[in-house]
C-alpha positions as CSV (number, residue, x, y, z in Angstrom):
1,X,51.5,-76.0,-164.1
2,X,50.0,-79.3,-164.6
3,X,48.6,-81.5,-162.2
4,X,50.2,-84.0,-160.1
5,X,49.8,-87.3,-160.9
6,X,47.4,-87.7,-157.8
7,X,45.6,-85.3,-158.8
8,X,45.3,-86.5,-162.2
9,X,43.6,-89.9,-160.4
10,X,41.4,-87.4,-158.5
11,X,40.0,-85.7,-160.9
12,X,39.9,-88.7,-163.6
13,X,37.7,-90.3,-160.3
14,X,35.3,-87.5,-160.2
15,X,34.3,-87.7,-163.7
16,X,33.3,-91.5,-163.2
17,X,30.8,-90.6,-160.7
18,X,29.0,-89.1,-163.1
19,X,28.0,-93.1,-164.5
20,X,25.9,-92.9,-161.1
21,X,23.5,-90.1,-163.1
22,X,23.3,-92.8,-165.7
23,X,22.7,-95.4,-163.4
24,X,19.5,-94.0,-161.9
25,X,18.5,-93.3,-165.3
26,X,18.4,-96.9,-166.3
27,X,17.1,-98.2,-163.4
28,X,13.8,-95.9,-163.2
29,X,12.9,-96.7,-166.9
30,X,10.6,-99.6,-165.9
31,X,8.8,-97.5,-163.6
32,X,8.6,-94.6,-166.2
33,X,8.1,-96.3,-169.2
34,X,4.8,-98.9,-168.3
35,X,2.1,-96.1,-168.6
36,X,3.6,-95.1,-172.2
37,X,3.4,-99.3,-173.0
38,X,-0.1,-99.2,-172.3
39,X,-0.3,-101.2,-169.0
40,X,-2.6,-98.8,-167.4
41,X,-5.0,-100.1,-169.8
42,X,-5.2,-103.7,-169.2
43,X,-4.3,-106.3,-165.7
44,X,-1.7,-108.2,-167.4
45,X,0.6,-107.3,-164.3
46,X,2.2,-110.9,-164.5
47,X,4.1,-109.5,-167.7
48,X,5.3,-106.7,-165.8
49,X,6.2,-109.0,-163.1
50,X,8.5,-110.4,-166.2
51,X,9.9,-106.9,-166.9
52,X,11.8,-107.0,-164.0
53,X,13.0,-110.3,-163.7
54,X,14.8,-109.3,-167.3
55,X,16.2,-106.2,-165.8
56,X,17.9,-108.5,-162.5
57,X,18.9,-111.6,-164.4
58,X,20.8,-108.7,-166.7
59,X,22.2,-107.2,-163.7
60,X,23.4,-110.0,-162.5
61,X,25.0,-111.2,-166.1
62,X,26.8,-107.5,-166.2
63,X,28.0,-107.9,-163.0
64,X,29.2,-111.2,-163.9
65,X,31.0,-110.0,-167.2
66,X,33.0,-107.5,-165.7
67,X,35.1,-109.7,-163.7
68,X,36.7,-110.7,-167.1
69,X,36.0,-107.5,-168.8
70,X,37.8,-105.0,-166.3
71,X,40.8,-107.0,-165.8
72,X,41.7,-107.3,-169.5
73,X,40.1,-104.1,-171.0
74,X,40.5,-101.8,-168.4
75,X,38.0,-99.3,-167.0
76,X,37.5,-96.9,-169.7
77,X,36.8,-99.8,-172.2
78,X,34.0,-101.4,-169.9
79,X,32.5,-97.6,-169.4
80,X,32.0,-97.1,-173.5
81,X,30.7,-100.8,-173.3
82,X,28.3,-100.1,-170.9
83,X,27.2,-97.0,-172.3
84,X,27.0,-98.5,-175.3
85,X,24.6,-101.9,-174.3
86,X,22.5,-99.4,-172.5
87,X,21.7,-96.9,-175.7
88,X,21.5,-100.3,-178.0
89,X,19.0,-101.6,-175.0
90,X,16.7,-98.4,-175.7
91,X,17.1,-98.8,-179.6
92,X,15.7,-101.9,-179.6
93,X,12.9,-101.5,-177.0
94,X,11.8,-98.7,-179.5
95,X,11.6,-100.8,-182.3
96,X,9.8,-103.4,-179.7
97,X,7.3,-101.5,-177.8
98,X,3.7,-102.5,-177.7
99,X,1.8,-104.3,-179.9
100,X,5.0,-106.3,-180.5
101,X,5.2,-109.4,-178.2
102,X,6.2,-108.6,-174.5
103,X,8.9,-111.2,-174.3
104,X,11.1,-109.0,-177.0
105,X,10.9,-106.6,-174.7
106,X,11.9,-108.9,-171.9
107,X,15.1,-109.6,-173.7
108,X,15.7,-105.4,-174.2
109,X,15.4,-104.6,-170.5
110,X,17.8,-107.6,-169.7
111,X,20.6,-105.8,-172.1
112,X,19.5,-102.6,-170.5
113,X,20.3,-104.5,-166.7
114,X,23.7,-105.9,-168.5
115,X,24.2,-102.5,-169.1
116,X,23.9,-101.2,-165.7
117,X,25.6,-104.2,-163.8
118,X,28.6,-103.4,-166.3
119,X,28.6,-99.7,-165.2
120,X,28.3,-101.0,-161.5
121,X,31.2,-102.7,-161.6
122,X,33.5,-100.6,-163.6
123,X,32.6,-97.1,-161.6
124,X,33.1,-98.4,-157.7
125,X,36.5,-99.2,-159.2
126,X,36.8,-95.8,-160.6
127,X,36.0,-93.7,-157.9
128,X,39.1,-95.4,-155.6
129,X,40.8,-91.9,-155.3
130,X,38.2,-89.9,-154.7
131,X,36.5,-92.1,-151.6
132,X,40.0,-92.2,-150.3
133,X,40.3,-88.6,-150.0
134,X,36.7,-88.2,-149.0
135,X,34.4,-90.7,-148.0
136,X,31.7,-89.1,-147.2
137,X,31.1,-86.9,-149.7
138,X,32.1,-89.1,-152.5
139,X,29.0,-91.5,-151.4
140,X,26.4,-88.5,-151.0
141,X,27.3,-87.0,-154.2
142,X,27.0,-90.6,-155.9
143,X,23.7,-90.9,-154.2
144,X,22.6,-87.4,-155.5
145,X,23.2,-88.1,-159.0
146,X,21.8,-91.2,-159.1
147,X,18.6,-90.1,-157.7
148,X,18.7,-86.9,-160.1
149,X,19.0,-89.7,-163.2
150,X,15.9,-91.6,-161.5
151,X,13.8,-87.6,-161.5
152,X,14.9,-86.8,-165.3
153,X,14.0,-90.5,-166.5
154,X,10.7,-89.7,-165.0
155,X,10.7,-86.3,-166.2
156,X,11.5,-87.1,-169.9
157,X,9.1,-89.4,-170.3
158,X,6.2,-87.2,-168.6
159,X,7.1,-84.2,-170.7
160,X,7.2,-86.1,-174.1
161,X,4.3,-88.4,-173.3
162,X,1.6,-86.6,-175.3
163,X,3.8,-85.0,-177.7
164,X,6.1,-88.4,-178.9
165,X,5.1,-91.8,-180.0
166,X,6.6,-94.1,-177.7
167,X,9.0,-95.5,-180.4
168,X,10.5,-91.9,-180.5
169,X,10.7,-91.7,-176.7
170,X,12.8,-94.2,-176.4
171,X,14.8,-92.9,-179.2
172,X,15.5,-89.9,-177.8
173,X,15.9,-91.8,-174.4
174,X,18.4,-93.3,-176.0
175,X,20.5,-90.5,-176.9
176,X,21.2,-89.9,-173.5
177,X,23.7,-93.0,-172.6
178,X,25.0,-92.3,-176.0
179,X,26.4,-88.9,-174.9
180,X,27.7,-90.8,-171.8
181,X,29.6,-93.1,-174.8
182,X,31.4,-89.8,-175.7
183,X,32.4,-88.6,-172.6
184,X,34.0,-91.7,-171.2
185,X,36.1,-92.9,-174.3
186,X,37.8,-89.3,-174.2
187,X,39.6,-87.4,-171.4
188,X,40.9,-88.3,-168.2
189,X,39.6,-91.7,-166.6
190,X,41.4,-94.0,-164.3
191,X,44.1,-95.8,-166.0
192,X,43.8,-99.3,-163.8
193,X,41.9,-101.3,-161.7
194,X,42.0,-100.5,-157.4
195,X,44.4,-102.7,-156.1
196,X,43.1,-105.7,-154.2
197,X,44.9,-105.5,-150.9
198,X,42.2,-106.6,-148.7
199,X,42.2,-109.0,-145.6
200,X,39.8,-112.0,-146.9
201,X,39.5,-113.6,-143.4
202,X,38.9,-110.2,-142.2
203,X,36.1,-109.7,-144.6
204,X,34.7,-113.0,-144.4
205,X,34.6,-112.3,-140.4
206,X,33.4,-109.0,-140.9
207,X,30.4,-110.6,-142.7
208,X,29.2,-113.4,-140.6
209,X,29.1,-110.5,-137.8
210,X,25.2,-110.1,-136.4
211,X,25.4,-106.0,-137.2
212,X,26.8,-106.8,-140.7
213,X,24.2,-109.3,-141.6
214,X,21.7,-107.0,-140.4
215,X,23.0,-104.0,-142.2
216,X,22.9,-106.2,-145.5
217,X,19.1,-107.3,-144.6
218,X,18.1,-104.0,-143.7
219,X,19.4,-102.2,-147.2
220,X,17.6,-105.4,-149.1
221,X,14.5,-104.3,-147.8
222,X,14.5,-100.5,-147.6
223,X,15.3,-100.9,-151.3
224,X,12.8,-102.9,-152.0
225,X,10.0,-101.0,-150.4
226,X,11.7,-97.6,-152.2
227,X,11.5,-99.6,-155.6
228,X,8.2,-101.3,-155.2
229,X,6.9,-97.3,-155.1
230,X,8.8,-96.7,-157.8
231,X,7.9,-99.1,-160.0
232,X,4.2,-99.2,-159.7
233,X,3.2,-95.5,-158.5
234,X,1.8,-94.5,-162.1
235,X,-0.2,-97.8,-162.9
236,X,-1.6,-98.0,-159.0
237,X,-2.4,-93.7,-159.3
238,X,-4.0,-94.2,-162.6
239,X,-6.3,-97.8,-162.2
240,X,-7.0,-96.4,-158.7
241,X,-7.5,-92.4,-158.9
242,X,-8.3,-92.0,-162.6
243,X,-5.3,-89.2,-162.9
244,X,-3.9,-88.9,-166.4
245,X,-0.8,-90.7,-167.5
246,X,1.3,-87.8,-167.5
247,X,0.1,-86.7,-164.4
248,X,0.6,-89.8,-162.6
249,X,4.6,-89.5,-164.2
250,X,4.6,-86.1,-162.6
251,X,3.5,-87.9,-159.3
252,X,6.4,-90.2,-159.3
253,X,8.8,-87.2,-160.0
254,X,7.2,-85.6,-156.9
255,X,8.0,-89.3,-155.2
256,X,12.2,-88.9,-156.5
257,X,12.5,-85.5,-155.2
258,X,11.0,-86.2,-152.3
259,X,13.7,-88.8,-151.7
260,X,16.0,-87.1,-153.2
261,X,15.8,-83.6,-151.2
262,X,14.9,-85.8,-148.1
263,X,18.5,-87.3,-148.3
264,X,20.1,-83.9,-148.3
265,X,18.3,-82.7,-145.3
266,X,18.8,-85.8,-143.4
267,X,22.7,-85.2,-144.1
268,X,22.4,-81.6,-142.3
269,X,20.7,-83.1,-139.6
270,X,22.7,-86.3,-139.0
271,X,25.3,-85.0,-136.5
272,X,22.4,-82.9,-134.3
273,X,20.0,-85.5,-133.7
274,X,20.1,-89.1,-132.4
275,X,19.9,-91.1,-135.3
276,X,17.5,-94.0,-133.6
277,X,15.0,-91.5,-132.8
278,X,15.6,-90.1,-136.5
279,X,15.4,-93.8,-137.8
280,X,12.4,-94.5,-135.8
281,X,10.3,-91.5,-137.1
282,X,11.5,-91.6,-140.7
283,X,10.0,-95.2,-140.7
284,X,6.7,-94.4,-139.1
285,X,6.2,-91.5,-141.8
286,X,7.2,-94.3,-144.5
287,X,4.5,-96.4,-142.8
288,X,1.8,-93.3,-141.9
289,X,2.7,-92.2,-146.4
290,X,1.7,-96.3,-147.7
291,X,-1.8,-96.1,-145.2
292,X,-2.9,-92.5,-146.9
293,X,-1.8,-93.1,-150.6
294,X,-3.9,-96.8,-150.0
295,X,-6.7,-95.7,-148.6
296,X,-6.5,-91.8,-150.5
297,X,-9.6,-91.3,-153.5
298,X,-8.1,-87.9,-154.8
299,X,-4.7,-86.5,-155.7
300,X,-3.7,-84.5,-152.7
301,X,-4.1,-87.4,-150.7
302,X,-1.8,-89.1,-153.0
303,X,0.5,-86.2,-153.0
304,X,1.0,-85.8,-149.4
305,X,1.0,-89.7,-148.9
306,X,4.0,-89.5,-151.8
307,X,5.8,-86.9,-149.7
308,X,5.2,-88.9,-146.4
309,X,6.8,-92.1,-147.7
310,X,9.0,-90.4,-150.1
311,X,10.5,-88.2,-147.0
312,X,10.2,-91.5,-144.7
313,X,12.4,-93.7,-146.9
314,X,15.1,-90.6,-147.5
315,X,16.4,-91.1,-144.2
316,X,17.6,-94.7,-144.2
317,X,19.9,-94.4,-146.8
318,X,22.0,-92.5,-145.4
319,X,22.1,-93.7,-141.9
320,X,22.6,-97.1,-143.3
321,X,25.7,-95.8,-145.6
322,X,27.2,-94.2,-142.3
323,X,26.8,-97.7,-140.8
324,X,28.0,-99.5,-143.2
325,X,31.2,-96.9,-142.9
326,X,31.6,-97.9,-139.3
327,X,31.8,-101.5,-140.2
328,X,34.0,-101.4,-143.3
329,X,36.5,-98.5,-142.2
330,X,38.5,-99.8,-145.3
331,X,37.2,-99.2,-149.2
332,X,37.1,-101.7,-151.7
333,X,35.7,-101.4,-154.8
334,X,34.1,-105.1,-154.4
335,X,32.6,-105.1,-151.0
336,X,30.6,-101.7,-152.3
337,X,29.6,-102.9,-155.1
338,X,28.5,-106.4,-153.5
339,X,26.6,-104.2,-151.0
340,X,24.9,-101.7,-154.0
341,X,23.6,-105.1,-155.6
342,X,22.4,-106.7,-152.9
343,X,20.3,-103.7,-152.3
344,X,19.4,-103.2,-156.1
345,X,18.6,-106.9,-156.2
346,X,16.2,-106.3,-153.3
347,X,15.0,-103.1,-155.0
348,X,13.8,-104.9,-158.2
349,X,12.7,-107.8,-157.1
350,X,9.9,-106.4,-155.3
351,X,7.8,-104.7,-157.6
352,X,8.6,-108.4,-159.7
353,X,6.7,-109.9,-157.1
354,X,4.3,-107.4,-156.8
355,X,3.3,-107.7,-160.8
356,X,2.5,-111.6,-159.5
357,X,0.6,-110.8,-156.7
358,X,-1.3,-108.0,-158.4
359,X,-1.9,-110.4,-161.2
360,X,-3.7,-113.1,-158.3
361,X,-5.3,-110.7,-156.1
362,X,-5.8,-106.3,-157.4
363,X,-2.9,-103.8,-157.5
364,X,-4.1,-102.7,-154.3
365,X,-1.1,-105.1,-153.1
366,X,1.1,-102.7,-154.4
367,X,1.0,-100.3,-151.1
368,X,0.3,-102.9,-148.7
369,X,3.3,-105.2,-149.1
370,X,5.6,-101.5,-149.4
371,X,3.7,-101.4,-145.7
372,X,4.8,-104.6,-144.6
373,X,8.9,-104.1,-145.5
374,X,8.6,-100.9,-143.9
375,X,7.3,-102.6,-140.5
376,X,10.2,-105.4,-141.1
377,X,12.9,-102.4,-141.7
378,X,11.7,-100.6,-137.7
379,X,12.5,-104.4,-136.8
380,X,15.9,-104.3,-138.5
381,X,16.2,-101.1,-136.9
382,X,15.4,-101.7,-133.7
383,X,17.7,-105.6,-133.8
384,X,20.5,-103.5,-134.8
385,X,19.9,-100.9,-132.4
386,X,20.2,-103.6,-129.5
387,X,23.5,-105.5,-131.4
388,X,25.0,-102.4,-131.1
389,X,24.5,-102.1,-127.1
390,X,24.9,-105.4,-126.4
391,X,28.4,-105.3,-128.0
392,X,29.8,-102.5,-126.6
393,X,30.5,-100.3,-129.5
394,X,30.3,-96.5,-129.5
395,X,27.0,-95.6,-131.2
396,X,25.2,-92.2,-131.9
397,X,21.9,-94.5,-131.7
């Protein structure tokens, strides 16, 4: 007996989450990928500064593109395309790495971004049936998988780092979103876009609330102390410590698994604790991980300062999603999306601006200003917190 067609959309749904796997993995590269470029060797941080810039600016011009893509193609057209700038992105990086001019490569990691913003867009509008039936779970698995792209990025590269020139890193890299090509332009996939059916004056309302604008403010920054980790761990572990390239990529695996197992744990605990208090400590461990990994001279320090922060950031993701929830009770594909950007856009462009302050003052600036957004997030925190008493609504705070 075949399926209804309900659950046709269902299971169609579930197979676009997997682009959230892919996601991760294009979104770590930078991080991954600067050790094998040979940046550990020399201070031009400025260019790496650059790097990143490339990656938002493409972001933003996916993002852009799919509002005339998805409308007249359809889902499963914008997918393949996606999949497709993405593996062309990591072609062309390979024929551009190092000692080939850096802006080359700027102009590869901004098709890379175009690639991702694409694959934003397309899978919040995918995974429509699925979040209707189950919210929750729909948004931790999507968090899992993108997390698990962000450890195997990190992962590949460290395991072929002494074996591979970098050329043929990338070119195995790139087979990777290719597969992705294969699986989307065949099988079930969601025929149409979600239907628009939502209250604009509600929205807008919902938006100029207090809570909501904190909520937005508090995601921009908890992604961009997460990312400023993420995209400078190896350089700051190797320039600083002395630890091998390799080793340092097996550092910041340590640093996604810690984030990643740390959201899984804070979803067991959720309904059993008080989630300020939980908030409150998760931050301070973020805060208590940045002082030992800038002050640490050896690798345990490193590595228990990585699982301090790693294990400090997991829990504000979640409790910021479940927020979020609250506020929005209704799903649009849109509004999520427009909430994941803003907090990519935060994500990335903090390690941009670290690469400019490194470049001024040392790449010790790389754990101090992580430090300082995790002292504004217990502000957010706390802000919120009182926005939530003063107006009356139920909280588990």
């Amino acid at each position: 007996m075949g399926l209804s067609a309900e659950g046709r959309a269902t299971s169609a749904a579930r197979k676009a989450l997997s682009a959230f796997f892919l996601s991760g993995f294009f979104l770590s590269f930078l991080g991954a990928i600067l050790p094998a470029w040979g940046y550990h060797l020399h201070t031009h941080y400025d260019i790496i500064g650059h790097y990143f810039l490339g990656m938002i600016l493409g972001l933003l011009v996916g993002a852009r593109a799919s509002k005339e893509l998805l409308p007249r193609k359809g889902l499963r057209f914008t997918l393949v395309l996606a999949c497709a700038i993405g593996s062309g992105a990591l072609l062309f990086l390979a024929l551009f790495s190092p000692p080939a001019a850096p802006w080359w490569r700027v102009f590869g990691i901004f098709l890379l971004g175009s690639g991702a913003g694409l694959l934003h867009s397309a899978v919040f509008h995918a995974i429509t049936p699925v979040y209707h039936h189950d919210p929750a779970a729909t948004i931790n698995l999507a968090g899992i998988l993108f997390g698990f792209g962000c450890v195997v990025m990190t992962l590949f590269v460290a395991a072929t780092f002494d074996a591979y020139s970098v050329a043929s890193i990338l070119f195995l890299a790139a087979m990777i979103p290719f597969f992705f090509t294969s699986i989307f332009s065949r099988g079930p996939l969601p025929r149409n876009m979600a239907e628009d059916h939502l209250p604009v004056r509600q929205v807008l309302a919902d938006f100029r609330n207090p809570g909501a604008i904190l909520m937005a403010l508090l995601l921009f920054f908890q992604f961009g102390n997460e990312w400023a980790i993420a995209g400078w761990l190896p350089l700051f572990l190797i320039q600083r410590l002395g630890v091998s390239p390799a080793a340092s990529l097996m550092l910041l695996a340590l640093y996604w698994m810690a984030l990643l197992i740390g959201r899984l744990v804070a979803q067991a605990i959720l309904p059993r604790v008080r989630h300020g208090r939980l908030l409150v400590a998760s931050v301070v461990s973020a805060m208590f991980g940045c002082l030992i990994l800038s002050l640490t001279d050896n690798s345990f320090g490193a590595g228990s300062g990585i699982l301090f922060v790693g294990g400090g950031f997991a829990v504000v993701y979640p409790l910021a999603v479940e927020m979020i929830g609250d506020r929005f009770p209704y799903y649009h594909p849109g509004i999520f999306n427009g909430v994941f950007s803003i907090a990519v856009t935060g994500g990335l462009l903090a390690p941009a601006t670290l690469g400019y302050f490194a470049e001024l003052w040392d790449i010790r600036v790389v754990m101090w200003l992580p430090l300082a957004g995790t002292i504004l997030v217990l502000v957010l925190v706390l802000l919120i917190m009182l926005e939530t008493k003063l107006s009356g609504k139920p909280s588990t705070f």
